[in-house]
C-alpha positions in Angstrom: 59.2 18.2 -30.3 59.0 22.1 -30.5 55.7 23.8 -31.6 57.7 26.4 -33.4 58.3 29.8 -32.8 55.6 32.2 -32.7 55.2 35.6 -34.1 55.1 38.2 -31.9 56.1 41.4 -33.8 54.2 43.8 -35.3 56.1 44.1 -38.5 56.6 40.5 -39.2 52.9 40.4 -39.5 52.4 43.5 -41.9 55.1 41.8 -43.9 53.2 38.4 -44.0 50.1 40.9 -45.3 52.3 42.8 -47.7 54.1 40.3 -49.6 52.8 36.8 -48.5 50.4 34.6 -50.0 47.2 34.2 -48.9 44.5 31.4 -49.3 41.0 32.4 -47.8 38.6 30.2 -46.6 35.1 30.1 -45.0 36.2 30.1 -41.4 40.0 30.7 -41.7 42.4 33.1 -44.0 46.3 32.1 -44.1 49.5 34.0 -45.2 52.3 31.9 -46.2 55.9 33.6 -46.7 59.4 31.8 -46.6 61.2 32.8 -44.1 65.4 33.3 -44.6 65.7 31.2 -41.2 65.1 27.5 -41.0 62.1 27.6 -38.6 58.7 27.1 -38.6 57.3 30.5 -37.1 53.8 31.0 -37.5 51.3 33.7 -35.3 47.4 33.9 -35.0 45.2 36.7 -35.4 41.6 37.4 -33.9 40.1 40.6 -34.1 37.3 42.0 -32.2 35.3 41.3 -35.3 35.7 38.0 -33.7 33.1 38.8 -31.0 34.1 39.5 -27.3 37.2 37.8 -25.3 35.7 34.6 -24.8 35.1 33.5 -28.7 38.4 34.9 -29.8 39.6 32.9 -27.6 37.9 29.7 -28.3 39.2 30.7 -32.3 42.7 31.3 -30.9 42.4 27.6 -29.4 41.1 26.1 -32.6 43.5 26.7 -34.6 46.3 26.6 -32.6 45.2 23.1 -32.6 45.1 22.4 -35.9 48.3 24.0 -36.6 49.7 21.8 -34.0 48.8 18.5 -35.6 49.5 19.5 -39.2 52.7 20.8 -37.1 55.4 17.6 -38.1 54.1 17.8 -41.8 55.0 21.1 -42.5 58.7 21.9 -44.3 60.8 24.1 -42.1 61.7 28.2 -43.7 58.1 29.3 -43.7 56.1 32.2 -42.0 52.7 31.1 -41.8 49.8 33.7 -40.2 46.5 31.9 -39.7 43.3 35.1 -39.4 40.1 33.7 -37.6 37.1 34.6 -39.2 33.7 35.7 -37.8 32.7 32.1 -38.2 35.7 30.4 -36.5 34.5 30.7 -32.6 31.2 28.8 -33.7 33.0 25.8 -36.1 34.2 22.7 -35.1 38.0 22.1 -34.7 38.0 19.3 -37.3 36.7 21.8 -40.4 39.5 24.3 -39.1 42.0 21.7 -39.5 40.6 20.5 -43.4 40.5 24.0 -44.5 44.0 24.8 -42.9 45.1 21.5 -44.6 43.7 22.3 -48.0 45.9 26.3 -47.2 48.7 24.4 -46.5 48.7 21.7 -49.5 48.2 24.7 -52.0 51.1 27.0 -50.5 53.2 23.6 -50.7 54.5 24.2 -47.7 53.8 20.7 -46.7 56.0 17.3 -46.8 55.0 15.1 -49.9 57.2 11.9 -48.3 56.2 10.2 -45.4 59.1 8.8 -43.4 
């Protein structure tokens, strides 16, 4: 099973922020844009609002996490950019994923059926 394709580019991320839609939350903000290929590509962003190296790191880790167990659930064609906020480093991983869920369900980006 792949873990999608990540965003690396610049200006697919200033495209997510231009015309995507986004869904804020207390510890995590997320951008949700079809995408014209049928792949799941997401990307994460930490700034140094963050705090130093080690805590956007520990954010980075977090919700990469998540991501990857909401990861089967979610409908391929989608560019999804999850931003860490200042309170991610210092949450637990299992709020992340709730609030990421909640994103997710209202984008409806996520499989209703269960097969």
């Amino acid at each position: 099973m792949g873990k999608g394709v990540t965003l690396k580019e610049n200006r697919d991320f200033l495209r997510l922020y231009r015309k995507g839609k986004n869904f804020v939350g207390s510890s995590l903000v997320t951008y949700v844009l079809k995408n014209r290929s049928n792949e799941k590509r997401y990307g994460i962003t930490t700034s140094k609002k963050i705090g130093k190296a080690v805590q956007r790191s520990r954010a980075r880790r977090v919700i990469r996490a998540s991501f990857y167990d909401l990861y089967s659930d979610i409908i391929p064609g989608y560019d999804i950019v999850f931003v860490a906020r200042g309170k991610t480093p210092y949450v637990k991983s299992t709020l992340v994923k709730k609030e990421m869920l909640s994103h997710l369900k209202k984008a409806n980006v996520l499989r209703t059926e269960k097969l």
